[in-house]
Every structure is written in C-alpha cells, then in structure tokens.
N, C-alpha and C positions, 0 to 999 in steps of 0.2 A: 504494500500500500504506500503511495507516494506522493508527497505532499507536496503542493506547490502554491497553491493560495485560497483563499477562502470569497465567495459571493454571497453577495447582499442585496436586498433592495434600497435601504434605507445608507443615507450619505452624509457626512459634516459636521456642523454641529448642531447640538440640542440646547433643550434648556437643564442649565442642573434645579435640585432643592433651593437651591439660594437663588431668587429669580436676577440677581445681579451678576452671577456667574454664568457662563456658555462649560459647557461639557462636549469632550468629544472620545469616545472611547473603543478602542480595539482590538478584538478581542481574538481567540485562539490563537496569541502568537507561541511559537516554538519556543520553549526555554530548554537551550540545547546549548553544548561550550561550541564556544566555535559560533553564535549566532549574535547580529548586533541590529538594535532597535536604531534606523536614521529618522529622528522626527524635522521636518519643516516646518519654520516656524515663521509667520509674516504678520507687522503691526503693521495694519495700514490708515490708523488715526495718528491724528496731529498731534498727541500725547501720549505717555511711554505707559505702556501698561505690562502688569505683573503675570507670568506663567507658572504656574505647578504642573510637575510631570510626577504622576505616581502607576508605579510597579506593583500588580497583586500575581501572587502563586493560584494555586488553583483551589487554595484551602482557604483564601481570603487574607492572608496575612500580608503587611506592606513591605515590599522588600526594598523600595527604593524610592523616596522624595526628592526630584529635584525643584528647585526655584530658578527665573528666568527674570530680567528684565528688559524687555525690550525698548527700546526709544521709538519716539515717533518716526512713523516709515522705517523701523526697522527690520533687519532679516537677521536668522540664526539659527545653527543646525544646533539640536543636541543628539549626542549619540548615549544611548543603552547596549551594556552589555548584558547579555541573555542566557551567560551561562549559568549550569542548574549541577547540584552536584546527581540531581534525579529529573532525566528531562520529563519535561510537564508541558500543558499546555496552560498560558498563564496571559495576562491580559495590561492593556495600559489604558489609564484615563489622564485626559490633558485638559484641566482649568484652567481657564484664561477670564479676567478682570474686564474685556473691552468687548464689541460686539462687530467688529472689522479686523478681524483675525481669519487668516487662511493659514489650516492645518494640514500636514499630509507628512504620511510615512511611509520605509520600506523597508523590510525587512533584509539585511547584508546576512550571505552566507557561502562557505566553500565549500561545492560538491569533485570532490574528489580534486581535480587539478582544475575544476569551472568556480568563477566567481559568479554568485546570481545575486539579484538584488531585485526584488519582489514590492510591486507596488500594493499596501495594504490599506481597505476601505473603513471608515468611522461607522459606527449602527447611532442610529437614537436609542434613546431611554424611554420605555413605557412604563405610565402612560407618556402621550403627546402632550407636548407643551401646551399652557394655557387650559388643558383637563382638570379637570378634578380627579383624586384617586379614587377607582372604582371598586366597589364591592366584590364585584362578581369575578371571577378570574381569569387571568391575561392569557393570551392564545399569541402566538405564532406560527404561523401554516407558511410549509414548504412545497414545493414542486415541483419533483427532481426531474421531470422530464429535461426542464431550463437548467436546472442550477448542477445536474449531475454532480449531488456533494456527497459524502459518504459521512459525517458527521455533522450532527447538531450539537449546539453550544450555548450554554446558557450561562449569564450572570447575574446574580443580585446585589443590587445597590442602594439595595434602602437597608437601614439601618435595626434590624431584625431579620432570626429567619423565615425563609419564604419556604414553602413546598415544591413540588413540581415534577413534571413526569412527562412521559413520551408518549404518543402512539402514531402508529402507522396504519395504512387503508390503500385500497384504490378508490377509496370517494373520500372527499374531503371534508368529510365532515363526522370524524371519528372522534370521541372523547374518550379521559379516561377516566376509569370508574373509581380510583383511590390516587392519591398522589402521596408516594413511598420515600422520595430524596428528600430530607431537609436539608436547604443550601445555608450558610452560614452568611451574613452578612460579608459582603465583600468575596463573596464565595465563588466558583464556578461548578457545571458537571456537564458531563458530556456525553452525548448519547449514540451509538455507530447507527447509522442507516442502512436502512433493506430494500435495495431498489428491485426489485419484486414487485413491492409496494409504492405507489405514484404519490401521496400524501404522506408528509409527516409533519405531526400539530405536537408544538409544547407550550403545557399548560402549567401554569403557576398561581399559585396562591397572591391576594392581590400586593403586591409590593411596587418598587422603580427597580425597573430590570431590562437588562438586553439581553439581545439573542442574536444568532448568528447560524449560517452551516457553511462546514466545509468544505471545499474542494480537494478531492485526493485526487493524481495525475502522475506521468510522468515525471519526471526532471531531478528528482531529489531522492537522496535513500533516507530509509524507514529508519529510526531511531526511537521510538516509543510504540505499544499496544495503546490505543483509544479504549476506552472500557465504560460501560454503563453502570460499575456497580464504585460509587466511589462516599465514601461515610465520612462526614465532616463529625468533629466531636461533639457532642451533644446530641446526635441523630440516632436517629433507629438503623440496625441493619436494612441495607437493601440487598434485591433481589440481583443476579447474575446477569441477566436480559433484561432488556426495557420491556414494560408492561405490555400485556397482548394489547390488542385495540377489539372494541367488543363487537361480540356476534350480529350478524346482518343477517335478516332472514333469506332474502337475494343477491347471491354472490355477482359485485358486479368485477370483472377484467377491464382493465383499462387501454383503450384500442394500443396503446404505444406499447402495452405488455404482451399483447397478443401478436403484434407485428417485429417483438422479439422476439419471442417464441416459435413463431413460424421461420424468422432469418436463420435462427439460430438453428433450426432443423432442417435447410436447406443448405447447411453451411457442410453439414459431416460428411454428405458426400461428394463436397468439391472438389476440383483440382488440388487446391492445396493439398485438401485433407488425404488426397491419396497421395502423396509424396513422402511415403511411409520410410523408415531407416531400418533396417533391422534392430531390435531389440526396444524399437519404439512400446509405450500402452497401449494394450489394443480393447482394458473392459474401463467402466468406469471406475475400480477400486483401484486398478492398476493408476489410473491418472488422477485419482486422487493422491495416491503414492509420491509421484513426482512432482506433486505442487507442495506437499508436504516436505519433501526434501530441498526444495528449491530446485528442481530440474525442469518445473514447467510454470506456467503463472498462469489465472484468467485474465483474456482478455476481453475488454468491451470498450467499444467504439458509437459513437453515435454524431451525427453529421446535424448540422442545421444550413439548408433545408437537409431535409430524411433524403434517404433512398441513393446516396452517393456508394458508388462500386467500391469493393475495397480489397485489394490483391496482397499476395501475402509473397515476398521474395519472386515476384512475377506474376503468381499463379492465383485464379480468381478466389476468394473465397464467398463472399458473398456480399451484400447490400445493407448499408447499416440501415436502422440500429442492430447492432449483431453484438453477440457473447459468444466467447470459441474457446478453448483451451490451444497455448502458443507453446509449445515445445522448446528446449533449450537448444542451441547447436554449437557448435566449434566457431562462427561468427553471429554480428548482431543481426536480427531477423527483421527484415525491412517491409514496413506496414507501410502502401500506399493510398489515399481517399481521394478517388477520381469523382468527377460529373461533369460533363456536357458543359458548355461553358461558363467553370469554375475554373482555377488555377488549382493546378495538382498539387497536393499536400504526402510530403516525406517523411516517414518518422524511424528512428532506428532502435530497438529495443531488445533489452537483454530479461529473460525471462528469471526469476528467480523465488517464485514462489508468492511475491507480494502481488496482488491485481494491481494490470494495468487497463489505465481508465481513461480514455481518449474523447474528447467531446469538443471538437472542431467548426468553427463558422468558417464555410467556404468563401471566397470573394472570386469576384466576378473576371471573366480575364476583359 
C-alpha cells in the first residue's frame, strides 16, 4: 500500500472557536524520520500579524509549538521535522491572528534515491462557520469512485471526547448503529476503506472536528499498517474492523462495482494473463501465496473518463476500471492506459505485495 497524498473537498481556511482566529489544519500527514513539514506562509495586510504552528501525534498530544511573526506583506517558510520514533499518522493546525493570510504546504520526503515533495490540502472544521453546534451528529460521506482513497481520517478538536465510527454501503446513506472509538480531544483514528463498497460515512458525536481520506498510490514505500482499532486512554476497547454498516432488505450493487467485476473477469483470460512463466500460481490460494510473500501485488487501475484500454508489458489486459493480480518479474512491469484521443499514460511498477492503486485523468492530445 503506497502513499502519496491525501483528497479532499473542502480547502483553506476556516473559522477556529475564537471567532478572531482563522484555523487551517492538515491532516494525515506521515510522521516518519526522514519526512519534513514545508508550510507557506503569506501576510498580505498592511500590519504584521502573529502565526502559531502546532504538531499533534495521533493520541492528541502536542508535540511541537511554533510562533511566527510576520510583517506586513510578508512571506516565510517554516519547516517541520516529522520524525517519529513510531511512525504515525499525525496532523498540523496553523492559527493565524489576520484574515489575508495565504496558507499552503508540502510534504518533503526521500524515496529511495527520489526527492518528492507533495502538495498537501487544508479541511475545515465542523461544524461551518457562523453555525451553531448541533445536537445531532456530524457525518462525513465519501465517494471512492472520485476520490479512490483507501483510508478515512478523522480528528477532534473540541475540547472533550467525541465518539465516532465508520461504515461503508453501496448506497449512501448507511449509518451506524453504536459509535465504539472514543477520540481524545486533540485526538485522531483512522479507518482503512473497502472499495467493494462505493460509500463511506463517519459519524461522530456532536463536537468541532475534521475529517479527511486518503489517497494510497504508487510513488512511495509503505512504512506503517493503517488500522481501525486504535484506544486512546480513557476509552473503551474497540473492535479489530470498522463497524458492519447495517442490513438493507435490497441488496443494491453499485453500477461502477459491477462494471469491475465484469472487467475484472474478462481480464483472466487475456493476453496478458496467458503469458504464463513456469512455476507461475495457477489456483487462487497459490496467489494469495505470492502477495503474501511479496512476489505479486493487486493491482487496480481506474481511468477518468472509464473505459481506457490498459496493456500490461505490450499485451492487452483489459479496460479499466479493472482489478488483476501483477506478478513479480526479473524487471519492472510496465502498465500502459490508452484511449482514442487521450495522451498515452506510462507507469513502471514493481510488485511487492502492497496494492497498487492507479487512478488517472486522461488529457486530451
């Protein structure tokens, strides 16, 4: 599983608790040695106004306060170091005093002998500004068709614990029937996605909290398991899995699952897939085998628009959206996503056990 950045709808800044403060806060980043926080920092009023940067782990606790002073029309980078003696996925919020501040960060990191440098997006805080705090409890609905993220992320930022919990559907409109995580003020938890399922809603107890999910992809190697069962002090045990999502008397499928399902069973017997090696798996326990040891990985591909051919070291395999299992070889195995007047898209990829998760916008030639 490989991480490369995280989508959002929501962008900038918000309003914090103090209606005189702006908040902007960003969340799931990597606390990994070797990884550093570049925040952008821009005053663009005519008087110098005050910044705070603060660092939470993923237990709520602050691991770093900086202060900033910027001058009118000023600019200034600060840099965070993000190493962790236990990588985590851990979060930043940036207070600023003025309301003509432009904020923006990216995450600095070395993948092997590649420098990347990741642009990362602000969430707001629910509720919305100028709300009132509601009773009834906060919702976040995802829709992995768009955002193909393989984790949700949540934090709490009001000042008490909040509850909160997961489910998944292919209709959108799944609740869930107990909420098991107590988050800790200043807390996060994190929940892995099942794109099987086209909806994922997190619901919380009414608090100021953001939420996010993740993008897992190519580009970066895997340095932490994501897990859904994480116990702040004070909390009840929870469960190993995120919560079922409850029974629907009408099972619906959701067309994009169904038009995997059929790719992906038109895929076995492509050309690729007969490009057999000796001693290749030939049942499914056997290639469960090999993803287990890192000899093979899944992979899934999905194109915007759908229905781009997608060839596997020449040879066709089939039309995304597609799920396949990729075999390891002596070199890197080159995934091609063609369509009719799109520009061809190259990818070179080394199988090792962790899904690979490819989710491409064509452009036009």
């Amino acid at each position: 599983m490989l991480i490369l950045s995280y989508a959002t709808s929501s962008t900038c800044l918000t309003i914090a608790a103090d209606k005189s403060v702006n908040e902007s806060c960003f969340l799931a980043l990597q606390f990994v040695d070797g990884n550093v926080a570049s925040i952008q920092l821009s005053n663009t009023e005519n008087k110098q106004r005050d910044v705070n940067i603060e660092r939470y782990s993923s237990d709520g606790r602050l691991l770093e306060n900086v202060t900033k002073t910027l001058p009118a029309n000023g600019n200034t980078e600060v840099r965070l170091d993000l190493s962790s003696t236990t990588p985590e996925f851990g979060w930043v919020r940036v207070l600023t005093s003025g309301k003509a501040f432009a904020i923006s960060m990216t995450l600095e990191r070395m993948q092997q002998e590649t420098f990347e440098s990741l642009p990362e997006q602000a969430v707001y805080r629910h509720p919305e500004p100028n709300k009132h705090l509601s009773t009834l409890p906060h919702k976040w609905k995802f829709d992995l068709i768009n955002s193909l993220s393989s984790l949700a992320y949540f934090v709490n930022l009001s000042k008490y614990p909040v509850q909160v919990a997961m489910c998944q559907d292919d209709v959108p409109d799944c609740t869930n029937p107990t909420l098991p995580y107590t988050v800790a003020p200043m807390g996060s938890i994190s929940f892995p996605l099942d794109h099987s399922r086209r909806y994922a809603v997190i619901e919380s107890t009414p608090g100021y909290s953001a939420a996010t999910s993740v993008r897992f992809t190519e580009g970066s190697k895997k340095y932490f398991e994501a897990s859904s069962c994480i116990k702040f002090e004070g909390s009840t045990s929870c469960a190993p899995t995120p919560l079922q999502s409850r029974t629907i008397a009408a099972k619906y499928v959701s067309p994009i699952g169904q038009k995997v399902t059929e790719n992906s069973q038109a895929a076995i017997n492509s050309p690729a897939a007969q490009r057999r090696q000796p001693g290749d798996p030939s049942t499914p326990e056997e290639l469960e085998d090999w993803i287990k040891n890192g000899k093979a990985s899944r992979c899934a591909i999905a194109s915007v628009p759908p229905g781009a051919e997608i060839y596997l070291d020449g040879f066709t395999v089939g039309v995304a959206p597609i799920v396949f299992v990729l075999l390891k070889r002596d070199a890197p195995r080159i995934i091609e996503i063609r369509m009719a007047g799109y520009r061809l898209i190259e990818k070179r990829v080394i199988p090792d056990g962790q899904p690979i998760i490819l989710g491409v916008d064509l452009e036009k030639q």
